[in-house]
C-alpha positions, 0 to 999 in steps of 0.5 A, spaced: 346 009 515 350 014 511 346 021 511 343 024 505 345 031 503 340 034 499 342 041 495 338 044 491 342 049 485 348 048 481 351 054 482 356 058 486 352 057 493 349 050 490 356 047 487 360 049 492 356 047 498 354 040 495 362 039 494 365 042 501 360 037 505 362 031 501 370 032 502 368 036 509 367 028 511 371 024 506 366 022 502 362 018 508 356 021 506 351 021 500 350 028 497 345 029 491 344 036 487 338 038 484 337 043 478 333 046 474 339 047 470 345 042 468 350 048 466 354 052 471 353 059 469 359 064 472 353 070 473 359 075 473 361 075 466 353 077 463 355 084 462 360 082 457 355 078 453 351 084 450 357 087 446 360 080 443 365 079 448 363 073 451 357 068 449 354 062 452 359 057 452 366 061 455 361 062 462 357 055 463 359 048 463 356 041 465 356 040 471 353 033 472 361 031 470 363 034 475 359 033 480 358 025 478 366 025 479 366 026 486 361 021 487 355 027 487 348 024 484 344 030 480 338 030 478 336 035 473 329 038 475 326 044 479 325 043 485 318 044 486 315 043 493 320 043 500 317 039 506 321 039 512 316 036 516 317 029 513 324 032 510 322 031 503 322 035 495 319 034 490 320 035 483 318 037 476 320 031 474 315 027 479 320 025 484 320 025 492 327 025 494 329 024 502 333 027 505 337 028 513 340 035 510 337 041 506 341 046 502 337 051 499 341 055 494 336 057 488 339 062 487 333 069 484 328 071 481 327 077 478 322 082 480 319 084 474 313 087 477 317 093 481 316 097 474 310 097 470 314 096 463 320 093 465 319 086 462 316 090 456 320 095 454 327 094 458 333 090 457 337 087 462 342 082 464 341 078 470 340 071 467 344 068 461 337 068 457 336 076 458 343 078 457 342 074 450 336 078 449 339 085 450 345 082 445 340 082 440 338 090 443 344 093 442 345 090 435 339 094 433 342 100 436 348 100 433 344 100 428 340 106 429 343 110 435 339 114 441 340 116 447 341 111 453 338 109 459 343 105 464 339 103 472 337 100 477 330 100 481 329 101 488 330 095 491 335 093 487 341 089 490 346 088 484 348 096 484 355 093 482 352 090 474 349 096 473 356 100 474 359 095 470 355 095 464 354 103 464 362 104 464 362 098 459 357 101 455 361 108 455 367 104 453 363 100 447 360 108 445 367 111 444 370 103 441 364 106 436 365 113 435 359 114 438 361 117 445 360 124 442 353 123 439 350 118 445 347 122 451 349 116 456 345 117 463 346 113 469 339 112 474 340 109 480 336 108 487 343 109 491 342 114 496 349 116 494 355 113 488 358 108 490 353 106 496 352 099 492 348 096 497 353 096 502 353 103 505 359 106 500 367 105 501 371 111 503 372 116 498 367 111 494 362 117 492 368 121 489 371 116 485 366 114 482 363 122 480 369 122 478 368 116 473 361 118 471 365 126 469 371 123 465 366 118 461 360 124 461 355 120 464 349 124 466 346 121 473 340 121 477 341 119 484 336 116 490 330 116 485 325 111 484 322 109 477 315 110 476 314 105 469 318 104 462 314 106 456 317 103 449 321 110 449 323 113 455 324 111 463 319 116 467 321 117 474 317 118 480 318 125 480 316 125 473 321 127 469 322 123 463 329 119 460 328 118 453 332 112 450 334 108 444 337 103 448 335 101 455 337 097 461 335 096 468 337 092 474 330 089 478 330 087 485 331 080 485 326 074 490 326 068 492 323 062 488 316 061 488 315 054 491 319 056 498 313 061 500 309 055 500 313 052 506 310 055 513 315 058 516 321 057 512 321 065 508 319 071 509 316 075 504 320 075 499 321 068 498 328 069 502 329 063 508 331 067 514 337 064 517 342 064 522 349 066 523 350 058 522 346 059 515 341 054 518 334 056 518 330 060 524 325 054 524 328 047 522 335 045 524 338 040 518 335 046 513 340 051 511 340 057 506 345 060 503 347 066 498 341 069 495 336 064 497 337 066 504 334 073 508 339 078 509 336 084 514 340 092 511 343 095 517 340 103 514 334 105 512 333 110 505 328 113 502 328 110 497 329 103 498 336 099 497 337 092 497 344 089 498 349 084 494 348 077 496 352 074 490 359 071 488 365 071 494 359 071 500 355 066 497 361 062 497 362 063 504 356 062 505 356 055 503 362 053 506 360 055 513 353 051 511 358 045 509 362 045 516 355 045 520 353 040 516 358 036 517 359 037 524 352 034 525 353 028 521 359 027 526 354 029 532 357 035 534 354 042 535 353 046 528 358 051 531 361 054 525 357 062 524 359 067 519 354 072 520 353 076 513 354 083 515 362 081 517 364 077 511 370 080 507 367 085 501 371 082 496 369 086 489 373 087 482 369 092 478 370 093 471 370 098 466 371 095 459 379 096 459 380 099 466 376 098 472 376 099 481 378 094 486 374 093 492 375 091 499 373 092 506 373 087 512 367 086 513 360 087 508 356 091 512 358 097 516 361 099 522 368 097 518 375 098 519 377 098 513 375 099 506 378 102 499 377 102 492 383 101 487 382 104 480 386 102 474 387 097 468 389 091 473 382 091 475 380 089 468 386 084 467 384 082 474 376 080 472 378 076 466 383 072 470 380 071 475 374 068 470 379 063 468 381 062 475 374 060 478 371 057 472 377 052 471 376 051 479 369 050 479 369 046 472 374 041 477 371 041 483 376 045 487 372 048 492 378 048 498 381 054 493 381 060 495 
């Protein structure tokens, strides 16, 4: 009997892991991908949105064609309910699919209730829909300009979209000769700049002090949000931020139905993984890039999570593949990648310039680490869009 591999999501922890497992073993092995989503959305581009520069069809494609042209089965519909006793899923459309192997990689949730207000009164670009949304926020402040608001909370993870839409919205401020009459001002639960949810980069804090000086960005570090009001973002410590325009990065979660299955999350939604990927409690069930746990090494004042998006996720998933494959062979899942000693692999744009990252490893203790700025950081992110969307568009994982 051929194996089942069952993944649910289509995006880059998804897509990846569904195609590896399937050339991984030649083919001989039967794969199904289960989506809420037919489109394949490449997440870091969604801070090009809001100002016209991209729209929905430059950064999504189908990805039934891609996946049903090698030999991959998708089914669009939410998963709704993991049974890893009986090894089953369930659907919104009713289905109850078996499998021998589970990848989960749905992917996040925002957590809309960490400020009182965010829903309401903020912007933000953490899905397609949002940042068509704030697309339509920044039309209207064009229109009657303020001051601007650019954060992220406590507990958020995703400091590296929340630095490129500041330095992309102070780039679009001078494109429109507003720069000078725009109080721009950058809000963040870092303990420090250019901490990023990954313990900082060496000279990081003062290459970034210098980018926040040069483009006049005022800044409030290591502060919490109290709430957002229709005008203003008010701090823990009670001071308040007028704005015109607002826009916030929330913490993200796992999905809602993974919290019903004892045993598999934590309280975050989060499946808690091994070094393999494989989850703590069941052997043929794996997580991978944000749906999967991921413990900081420090511990701040105020909370800061950390990035699980793009690059590691792939890693993730390759890593998951191999051991799958592996036990499809009856061999021992012996491929580990613990998340912390993934390479950080970052370009950080800036509208026409931008900061290279890289390090060893995700997590300190590290070796190596540097931040490289300048404009071929901004002509490497557009390449490396093309790049990846073209690669993922035909199915070739095994690139790099």
């Amino acid at each position: 009997m051929r194996k089942k591999v069952l993944v649910l999501g289509a995006n880059f922890g998804g897509l990846t892991a569904a195609l590896a497992v399937r050339h991984e073993l030649h083919g001989d092995v039967d794969v199904t991908v289960v989506s809420a989503s037919d489109q394949f959305l490449f997440n870091p581009s969604l801070i090009w949105l809001p100002f016209g520069k991209r729209d929905d069809t430059d950064i999504t494609f189908p990805v039934a064609p891609t996946l049903e042209s090698h030999g991959i089965e998708f089914v669009h519909a939410a998963a709704t309910a993991v049974d890893p006793v009986a090894r089953t899923v369930t659907t919104s459309a009713g289905h109850e699919l078996g499998y021998d192997y589970l990848v989960i990689a749905t992917g996040y949730r925002n957590k809309d209730d960490v400020v009182p207000g965010f829903t309401e009164n903020a912007s933000t670009i953490t899905t397609l829909a949002e940042a068509q949304r704030t697309a339509g926020a920044w039309r209207r402040f064009l229109d009657d300009p303020g001051d601007i608001v650019i954060g992220a909370t406590q507990g958020a993870g995703c400091f590296g979209a929340a630095y490129e839409f500041l330095f992309n919205t102070a780039y679009q401020l001078r494109k429109a000769g507003l720069h000078k009459q725009v109080k721009l001002t950058y809000v963040t639960a870092e303990p420090f700049l250019g901490h990023f949810g990954i313990g900082g980069l060496p000279h990081g804090e003062a290459l970034l002090g210098m980018f926040l000086k040069k483009e006049g960005i005022d800044s409030r570090i290591a502060v919490a949000m109290d709430h957002v009001d229709d005008d203003a973002l008010v701090l823990a410590d009670g001071e308040t931020l007028p704005f015109r325009f607002g826009m916030i990065i929330p913490p993200f979660l796992g999905q809602d139905f993974l919290l019903k299955t004892d045993g598999l999350t934590d309280e975050k939604g989060y499946v808690v993984v091994r070094d393999t990927y494989q989850s703590e409690k069941y052997d043929d069930v794996y997580a991978v890039g944000v749906a999967a746990a991921v413990d900081a090494p420090w511990q701040s004042a105020t909370p800061v999570g950390i990035p699980k998006t793009g690059f590691p996720t792939e890693v993730m998933a390759h890593t998951a593949a191999a051991n799958i494959a592996a036990q499809v062979r009856g061999e021992q899942p012996t491929h580990a990648k613990a998340f912390g000693d993934i390479k950080a692999v970052c370009v950080m744009d800036a509208g026409n310039n931008g900061v290279i990252i890289l390090a060893d490893k995700m997590l300190p203790p590290r070796k190596h680490g540097v931040l490289i700025p300048g404009p071929q950081a901004h002509l490497m992110k557009l390449g490396f869009e093309k790049y990846f969307l073209w690669k993922m568009r035909n199915g070739y994982v095994g690139l790099p």
